[in-house]
N, C-alpha and C positions, 0 to 999 in steps of 0.2 A: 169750668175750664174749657177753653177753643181748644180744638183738635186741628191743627196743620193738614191739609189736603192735599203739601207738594209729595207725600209720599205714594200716592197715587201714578199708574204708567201712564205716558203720555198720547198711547192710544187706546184708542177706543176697541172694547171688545168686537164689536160689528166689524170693526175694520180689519186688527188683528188673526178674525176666524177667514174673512176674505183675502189678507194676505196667505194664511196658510194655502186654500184653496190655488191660489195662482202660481206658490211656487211647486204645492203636487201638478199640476195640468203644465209645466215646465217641464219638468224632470218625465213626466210621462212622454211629453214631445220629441224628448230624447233620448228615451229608451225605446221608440216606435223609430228611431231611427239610427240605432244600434248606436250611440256615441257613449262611450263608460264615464259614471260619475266616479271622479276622483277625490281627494284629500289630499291638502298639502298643508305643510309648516305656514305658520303667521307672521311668526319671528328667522331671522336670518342676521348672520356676521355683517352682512352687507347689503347695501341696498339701492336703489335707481339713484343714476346721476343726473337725470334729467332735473335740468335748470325747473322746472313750474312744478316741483313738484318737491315736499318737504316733508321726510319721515318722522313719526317718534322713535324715541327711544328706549329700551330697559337694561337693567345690566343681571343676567343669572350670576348668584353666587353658589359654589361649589365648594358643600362642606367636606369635602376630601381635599381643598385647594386653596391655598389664598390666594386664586387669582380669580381675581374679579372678568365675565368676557361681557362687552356692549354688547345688544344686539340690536335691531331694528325691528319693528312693527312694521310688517307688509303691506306697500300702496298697492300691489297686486300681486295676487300669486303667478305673475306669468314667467319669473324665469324657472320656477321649482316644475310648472307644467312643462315647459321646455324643456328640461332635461329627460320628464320620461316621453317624450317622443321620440330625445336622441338614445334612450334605451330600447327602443321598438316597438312601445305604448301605440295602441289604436288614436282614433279619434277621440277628445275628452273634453271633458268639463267640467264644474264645479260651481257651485254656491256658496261663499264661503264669504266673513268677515273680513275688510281690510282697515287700514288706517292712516290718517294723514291729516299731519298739522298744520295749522291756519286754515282750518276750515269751517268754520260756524254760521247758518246763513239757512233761509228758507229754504234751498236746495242741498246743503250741503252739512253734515255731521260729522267729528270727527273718527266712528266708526260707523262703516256704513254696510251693506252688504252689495256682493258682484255677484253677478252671474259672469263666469269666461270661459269659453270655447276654444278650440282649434280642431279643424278639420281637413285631415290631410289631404293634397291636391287638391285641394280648392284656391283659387283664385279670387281676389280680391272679391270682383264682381259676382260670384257666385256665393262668398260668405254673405254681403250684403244682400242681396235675394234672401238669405236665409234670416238673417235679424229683421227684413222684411216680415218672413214667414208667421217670426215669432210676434212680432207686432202685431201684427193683425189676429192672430190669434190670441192676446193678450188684452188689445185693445180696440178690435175692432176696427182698425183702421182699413179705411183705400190703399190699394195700392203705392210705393213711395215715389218720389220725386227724385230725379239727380241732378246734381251740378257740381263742379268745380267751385274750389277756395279763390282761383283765379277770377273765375266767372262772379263770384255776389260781390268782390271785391272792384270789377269795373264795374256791377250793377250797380251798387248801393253808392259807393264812394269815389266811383269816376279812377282809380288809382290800378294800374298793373304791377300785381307783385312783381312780374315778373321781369321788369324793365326798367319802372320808374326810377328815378332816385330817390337816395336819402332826404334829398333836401324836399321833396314835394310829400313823402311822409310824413315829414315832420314837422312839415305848412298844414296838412291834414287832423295832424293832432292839435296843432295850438289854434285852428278853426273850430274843433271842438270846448276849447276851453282847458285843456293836458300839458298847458305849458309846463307846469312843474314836473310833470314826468319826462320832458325833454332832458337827456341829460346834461351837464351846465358844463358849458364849455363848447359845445355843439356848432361847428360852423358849418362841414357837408359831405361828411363821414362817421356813418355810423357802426357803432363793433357788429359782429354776427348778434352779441345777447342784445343788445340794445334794438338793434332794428325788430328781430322777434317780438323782443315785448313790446313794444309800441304796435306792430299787427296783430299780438294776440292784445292786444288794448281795442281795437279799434272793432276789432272780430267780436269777442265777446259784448260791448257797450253798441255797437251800432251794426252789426250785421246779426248773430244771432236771437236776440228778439224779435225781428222780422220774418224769419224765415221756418217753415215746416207750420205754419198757422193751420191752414185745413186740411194736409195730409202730412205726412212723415217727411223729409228729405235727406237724401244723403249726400254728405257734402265728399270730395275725393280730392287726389293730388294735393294734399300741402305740401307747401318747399320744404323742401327735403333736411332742412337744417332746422326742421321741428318734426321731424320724426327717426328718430336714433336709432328704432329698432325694425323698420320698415325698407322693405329696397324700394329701390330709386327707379321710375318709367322710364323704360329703356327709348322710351316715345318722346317723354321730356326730362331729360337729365334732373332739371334744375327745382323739379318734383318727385313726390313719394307716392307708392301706392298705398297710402292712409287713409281712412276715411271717418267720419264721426256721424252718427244720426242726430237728426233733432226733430224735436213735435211741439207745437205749439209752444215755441221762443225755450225749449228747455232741451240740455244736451243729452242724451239718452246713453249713446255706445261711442268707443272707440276704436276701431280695428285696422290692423295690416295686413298684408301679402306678408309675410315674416321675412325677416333679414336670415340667410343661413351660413354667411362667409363669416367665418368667424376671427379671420384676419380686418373685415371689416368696420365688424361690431365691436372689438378692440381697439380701433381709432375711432370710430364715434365716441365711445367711453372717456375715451382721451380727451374730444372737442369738447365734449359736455362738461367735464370737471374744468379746460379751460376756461369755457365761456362762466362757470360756475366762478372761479376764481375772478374773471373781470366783472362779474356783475357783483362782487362781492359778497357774495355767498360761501358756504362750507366746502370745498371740494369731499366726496364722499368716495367711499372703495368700493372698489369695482367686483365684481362678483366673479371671483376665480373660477370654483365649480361652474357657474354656467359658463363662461368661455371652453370651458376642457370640453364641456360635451360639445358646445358648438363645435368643437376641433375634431368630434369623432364622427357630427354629421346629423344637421336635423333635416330631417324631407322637407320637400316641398310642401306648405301649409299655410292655410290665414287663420288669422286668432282675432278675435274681440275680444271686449269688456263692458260689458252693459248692467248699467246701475239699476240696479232693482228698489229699491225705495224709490229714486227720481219716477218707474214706471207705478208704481204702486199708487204715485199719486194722482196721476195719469187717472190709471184703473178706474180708481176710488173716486176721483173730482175732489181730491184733499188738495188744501191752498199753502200747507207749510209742511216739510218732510216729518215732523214731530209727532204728524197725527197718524203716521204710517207705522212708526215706530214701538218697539215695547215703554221703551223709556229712552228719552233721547237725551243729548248732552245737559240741558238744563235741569233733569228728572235724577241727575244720577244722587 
């Protein structure tokens, strides 16, 4: 009788006892620098409206109830940490499981783990220093690199987000061979969701594999109508104080300066379930509780979200997230 080997985890022990190690030398990093580790909910009523980004789902049933409530599996815990900051919460952090669908891919698993921070008064530039910090501590890296979204987008593809037209966008993508992603009908106006995804098309296939090869780089200011939860440079309206790391062609972290007008961040909510409805997507509900607390006032803060398996692979020289993993989607 053959015995099946798929019940075996998908990583390797050497690797698994080396992950352990780097997320204690983590957590030690930041307890050397007084930030509190937190816990938060995985599941919530509600969940990000952001267009690129697709939740699961579960439904609790409550045997004192027949009613059934949805809930959502968390693409990040970051509004539940947002609200204890608008409770008085220190600086914080957490390691924790999230989840998000259409995601299967040598980088990418449907549940993965985050590392995410915020630390209050800090400033864009000064978080990014500090996911620096952690880098380099993690991976031994040089010092990082910066540049603008504006900037690799004249470097690499000759194109100004910030002035071009639609129509030379759109010459750009069917240059590339994207004609089908053009949408049909298209003469020389494109919606907010449409022109997004064609840059975030163009960003991820031809600029981010280029870029952070022999050191870290941080990329800053995306237009502001791809970052929902980030304020706006008061230097260039028509961007955000956002930023993303990358190392060797892979995305690492995501962070803001944080939005705290919370009359704001309730019209964002609003454009994003718009834009969600014109690209034909689900419109999703907006996260009551976190608006209330925005209403009662979160400090001045920047937050990241930095992928921990993405850097594990890094660490380790692993060539597919699986080998980082206990058991990854195919294992389960």
């Amino acid at each position: 009788m053959t015995i099946s080997n798929e019940w075996q985890p998908s990583g390797s022990i050497e690797s698994l006892v080396k992950r352990a190690k780097i997320l204690s030398d983590i957590r030690q990093y930041f307890a050397t620098e007084k930030v509190l580790e937190v816990e938060t909910p995985t599941i919530s009523p509600s969940t990000v409206t952001d267009v690129h980004l697709e939740a699961m789902r579960t439904v609790h049933t409550n045997p004192l109830s027949v009613k059934k409530t949805r809930l959502f599996l968390q693409t990040s815990p970051e509004y539940y940490m947002k609200r204890m900051l608008c409770a008085g919460f220190p600086s914080i952090y957490q390691i924790t499981k999230c989840y998000r669908d259409d995601e299967v891919g040598r980088y990418h698993n449907p549940e993965f783990t985050m590392l995410e921070w915020y630390r209050l008064s800090f400033s864009m530039n000064e978080l990014i220093n500090e996911v620096d910090t952690i880098l380099r501590l993690v991976l031994d890296t040089p010092a990082c690199d910066k540049t603008t979204y504006r900037e690799l987008f004249l470097k690499y593809l000759s194109l100004d987000v910030k002035s071009d037209t639609d129509l030379k966008v759109v010459s750009i993508c069917k240059k590339f061979g994207y004609e089908d992603l053009v949408p049909s009908g298209f003469k020389d106006m494109l919606s907010a969701f449409d022109r997004n995804m064609l840059l975030q098309l163009l960003f991820c296939e031809k600029i981010e594999t280029r870029i952070g090869r022999e050191r870290p780089i941080a990329v800053t200011n995306f237009p502001a109508s791809q970052a929902s939860l980030a304020k706006i440079d008061p230097s260039e309206p028509w961007s955000s104080l956002r930023f993303e790391f990358y190392y060797q062609g892979i995305e690492l972290a995501n962070g803001f300066e944080e939005l705290n007008d919370a009359d704001e961040q309730k019209t964002r909510f609003i454009l994003d379930n718009k834009q969600r409805k014109e690209g034909g997507l689900e419109v999703k509900p907006q996260d009551v509780k976190f608006l209330n607390a925005l209403d009662v006032g979160l400090p001045m803060c920047s937050g990241v979200a930095l992928g921990i398996d993405r850097l594990l692979m890094l660490a380790l020289g692993k060539k597919h997230i699986s080998e980082v993993l206990s058991f990854d989607f195919a294992a389960l």
